[in-house]
C-alpha positions in Angstrom: -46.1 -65.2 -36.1 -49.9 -65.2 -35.7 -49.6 -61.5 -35.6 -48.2 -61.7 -38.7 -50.4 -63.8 -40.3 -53.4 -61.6 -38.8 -52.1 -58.3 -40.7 -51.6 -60.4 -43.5 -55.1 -61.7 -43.8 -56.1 -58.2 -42.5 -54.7 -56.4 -45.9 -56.1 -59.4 -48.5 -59.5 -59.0 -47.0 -59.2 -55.3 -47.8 -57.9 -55.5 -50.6 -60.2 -57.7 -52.2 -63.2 -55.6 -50.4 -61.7 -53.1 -52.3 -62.1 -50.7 -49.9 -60.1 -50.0 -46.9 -61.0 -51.2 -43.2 -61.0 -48.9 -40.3 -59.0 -49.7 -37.2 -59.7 -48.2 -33.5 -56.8 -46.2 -32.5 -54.8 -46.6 -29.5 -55.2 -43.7 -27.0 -52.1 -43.4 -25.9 -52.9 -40.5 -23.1 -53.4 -41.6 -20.0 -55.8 -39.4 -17.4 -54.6 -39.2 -13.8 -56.7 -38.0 -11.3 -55.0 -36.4 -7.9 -55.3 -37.7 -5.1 -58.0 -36.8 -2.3 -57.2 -34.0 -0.4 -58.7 -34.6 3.7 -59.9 -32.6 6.5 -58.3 -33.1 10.0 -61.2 -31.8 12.2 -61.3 -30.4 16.2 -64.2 -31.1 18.0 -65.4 -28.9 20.8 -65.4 -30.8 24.2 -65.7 -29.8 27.7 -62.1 -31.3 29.1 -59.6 -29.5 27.0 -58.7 -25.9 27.8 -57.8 -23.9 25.4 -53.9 -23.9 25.9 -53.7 -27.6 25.4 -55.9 -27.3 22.5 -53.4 -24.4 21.1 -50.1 -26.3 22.4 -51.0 -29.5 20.6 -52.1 -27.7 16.9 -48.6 -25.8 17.4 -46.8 -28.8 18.1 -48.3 -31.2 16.1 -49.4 -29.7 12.5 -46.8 -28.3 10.4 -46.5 -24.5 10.2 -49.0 -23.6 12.8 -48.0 -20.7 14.6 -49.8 -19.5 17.8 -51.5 -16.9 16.6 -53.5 -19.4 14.1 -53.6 -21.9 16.4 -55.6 -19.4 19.2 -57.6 -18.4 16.1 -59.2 -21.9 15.8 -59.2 -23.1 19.4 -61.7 -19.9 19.8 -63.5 -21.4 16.8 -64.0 -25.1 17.6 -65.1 -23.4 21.0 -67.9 -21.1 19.4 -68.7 -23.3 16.4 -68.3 -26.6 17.8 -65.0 -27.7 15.6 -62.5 -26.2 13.1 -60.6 -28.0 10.3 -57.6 -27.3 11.7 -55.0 -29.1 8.7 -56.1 -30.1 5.3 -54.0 -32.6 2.9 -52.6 -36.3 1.7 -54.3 -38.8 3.8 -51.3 -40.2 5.1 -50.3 -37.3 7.0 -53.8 -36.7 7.8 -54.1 -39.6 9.7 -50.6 -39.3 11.0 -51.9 -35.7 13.0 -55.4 -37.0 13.4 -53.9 -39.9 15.7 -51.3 -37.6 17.0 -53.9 -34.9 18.3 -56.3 -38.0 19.5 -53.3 -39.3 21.8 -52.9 -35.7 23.5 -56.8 -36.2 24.2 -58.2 -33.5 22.1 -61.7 -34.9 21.0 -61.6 -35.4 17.2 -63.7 -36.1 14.1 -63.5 -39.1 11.9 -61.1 -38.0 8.8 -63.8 -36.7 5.9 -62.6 -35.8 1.9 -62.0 -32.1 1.9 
């Protein structure tokens, strides 16, 4: 009812202003953003060979095949780590705590 009696009010005062009365319009998009995107990171230690380092990527991150994985075992080992699965944090964290629990030496989880 008071909405009523607002547009009512609303059009008299116009129309005795004689003019017409702008209104804001509703933006009716809405703007999503997507969702961060983060960076599971291998550290370089001096415990884990490089077969455990390799083993754990193969069986822990989804689609790494050995090749890869040797790849970036020799890379955290001459760079001092290698981002070795990017994506959702969820999952993220589900292989960062996976690959900390086999004892590979890991970075906190960073945006990517």
């Amino acid at each position: 009812m008071t909405e009523q009696r607002n547009s009512w009010q609303l059009q008299q005062i116009s129309a005795t202003a004689g003019g017409s009365v702008a209104t804001p319009e509703a933006s009716s998009q809405t703007v999503r953003k997507p969702y961060p995107n983060y960076k599971v990171i291998v550290l370089n230690d001096d415990f884990n060979t490089f077969e455990h380092v390799v083993n754990c990527l193969v069986r822990y991150i989804p689609g790494m095949v050995s090749d890869r994985a040797w790849n970036l075992a020799d890379q955290i080992h001459h760079e001092g780590l290698a981002t070795v699965w990017t994506g959702p944090l969820e999952q993220a964290e589900l292989y960062h705590m996976q690959l900390t629990l086999e004892g590979l030496t890991m970075a906190p989880l960073e945006t990517a």
